[in-house]
C-alpha positions as CSV (number, residue, x, y, z in Angstrom):
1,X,47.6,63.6,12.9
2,X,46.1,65.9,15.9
3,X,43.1,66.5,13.7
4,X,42.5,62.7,13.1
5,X,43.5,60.5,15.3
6,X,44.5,62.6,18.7
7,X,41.4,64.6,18.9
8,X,38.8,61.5,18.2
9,X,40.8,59.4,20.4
10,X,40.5,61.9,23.4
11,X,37.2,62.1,23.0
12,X,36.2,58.6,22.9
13,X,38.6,57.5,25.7
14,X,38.9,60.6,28.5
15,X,36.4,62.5,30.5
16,X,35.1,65.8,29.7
17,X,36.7,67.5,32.3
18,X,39.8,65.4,31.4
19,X,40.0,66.1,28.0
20,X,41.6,69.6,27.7
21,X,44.3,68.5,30.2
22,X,45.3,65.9,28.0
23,X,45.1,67.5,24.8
24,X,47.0,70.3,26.0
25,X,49.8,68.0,26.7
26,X,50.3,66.1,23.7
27,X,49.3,68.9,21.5
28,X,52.4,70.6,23.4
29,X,54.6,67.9,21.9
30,X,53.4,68.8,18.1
31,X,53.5,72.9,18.4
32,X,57.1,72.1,19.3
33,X,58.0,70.1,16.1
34,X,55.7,72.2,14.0
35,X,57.8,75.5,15.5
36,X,61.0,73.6,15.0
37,X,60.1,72.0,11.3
38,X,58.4,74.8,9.5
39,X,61.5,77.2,9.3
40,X,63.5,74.4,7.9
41,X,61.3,73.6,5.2
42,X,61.1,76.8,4.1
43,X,64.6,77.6,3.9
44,X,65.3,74.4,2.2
45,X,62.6,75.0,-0.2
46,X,64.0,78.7,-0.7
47,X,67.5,77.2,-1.3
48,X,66.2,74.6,-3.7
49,X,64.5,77.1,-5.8
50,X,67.6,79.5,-5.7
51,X,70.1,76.5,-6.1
52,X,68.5,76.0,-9.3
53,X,67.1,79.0,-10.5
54,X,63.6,77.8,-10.8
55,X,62.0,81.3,-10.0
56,X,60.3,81.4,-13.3
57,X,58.5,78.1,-12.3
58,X,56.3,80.7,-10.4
59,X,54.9,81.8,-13.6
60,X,54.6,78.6,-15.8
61,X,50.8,77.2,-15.1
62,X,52.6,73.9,-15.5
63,X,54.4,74.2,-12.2
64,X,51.0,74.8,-10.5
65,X,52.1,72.4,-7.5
66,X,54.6,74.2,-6.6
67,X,52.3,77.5,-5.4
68,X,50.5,74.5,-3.4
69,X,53.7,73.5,-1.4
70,X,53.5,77.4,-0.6
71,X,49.9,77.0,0.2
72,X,50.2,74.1,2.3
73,X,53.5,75.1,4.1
74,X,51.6,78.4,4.7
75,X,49.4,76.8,6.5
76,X,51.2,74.3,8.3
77,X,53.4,77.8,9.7
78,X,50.0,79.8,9.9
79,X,48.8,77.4,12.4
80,X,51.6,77.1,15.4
81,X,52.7,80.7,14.7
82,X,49.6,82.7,14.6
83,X,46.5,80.7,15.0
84,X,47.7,78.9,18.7
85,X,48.7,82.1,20.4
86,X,46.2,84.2,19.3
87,X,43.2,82.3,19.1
88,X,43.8,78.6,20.5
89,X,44.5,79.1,23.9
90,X,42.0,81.7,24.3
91,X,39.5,79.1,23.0
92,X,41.1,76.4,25.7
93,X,41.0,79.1,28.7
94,X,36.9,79.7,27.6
95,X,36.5,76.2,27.3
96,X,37.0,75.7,31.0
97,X,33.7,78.0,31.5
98,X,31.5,75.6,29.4
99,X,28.6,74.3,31.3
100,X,28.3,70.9,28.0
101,X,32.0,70.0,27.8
102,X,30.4,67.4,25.5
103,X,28.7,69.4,23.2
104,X,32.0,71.0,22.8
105,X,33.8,68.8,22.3
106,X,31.8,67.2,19.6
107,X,31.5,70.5,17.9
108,X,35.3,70.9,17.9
109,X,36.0,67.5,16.2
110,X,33.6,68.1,13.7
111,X,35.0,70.8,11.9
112,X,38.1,69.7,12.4
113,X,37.3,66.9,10.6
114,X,35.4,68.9,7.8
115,X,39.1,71.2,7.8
116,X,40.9,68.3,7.8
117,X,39.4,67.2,3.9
């Protein structure tokens, strides 16, 4: 959702000096569900597998969605946990130095976009 519709949005309707601001704030919103979400869908997802003792699905080649919901959840917990505190809002604090907020800001969507597919 921030990847495809916030970020493009942004940049088509707010100011380069604007954009971070705004951004910032309604990213804000999604860290907060992220944070709140990812916990509960892996203990659910934990107590499903325990609840019915599907452990060996792990090892069938069948079952090979299941090591994706890992993947993807891994991700999804990656991202607010570890990537945001470490390298996001280093990247918005050095963003404020840019002389081409443009430039940036085109760059950023981008690969987003390429990350997002």
């Amino acid at each position: 959702m921030v990847t495809l519709v916030v970020l493009p949005g942004i940049v088509r309707s707010a100011p380069a000096a604007d954009r971070l601001h705004l951004f910032q704030t309604i990213e804000g919103r999604f860290a907060f569900q992220a944070r709140a979400s990812t916990p509960i869908a892996a203990a659910s997802g934990l107590y499903m597998t325990h609840r019915l003792a599907a452990w060996d699905r792990f090892t069938d080649p069948a079952f090979w969605w299941m090591y994706t919901m890992v993947l993807v959840w891994a991700i999804f917990t990656i991202v607010p946990f570890i990537a945001e505190p470490l390298f996001l809002h280093r990247w918005s604090l050095l963003s404020r130095s840019w002389s081409n907020l443009d430039a940036v800001w085109a760059r950023v969507s981008y690969w987003l976009a390429l990350w997002a597919f």
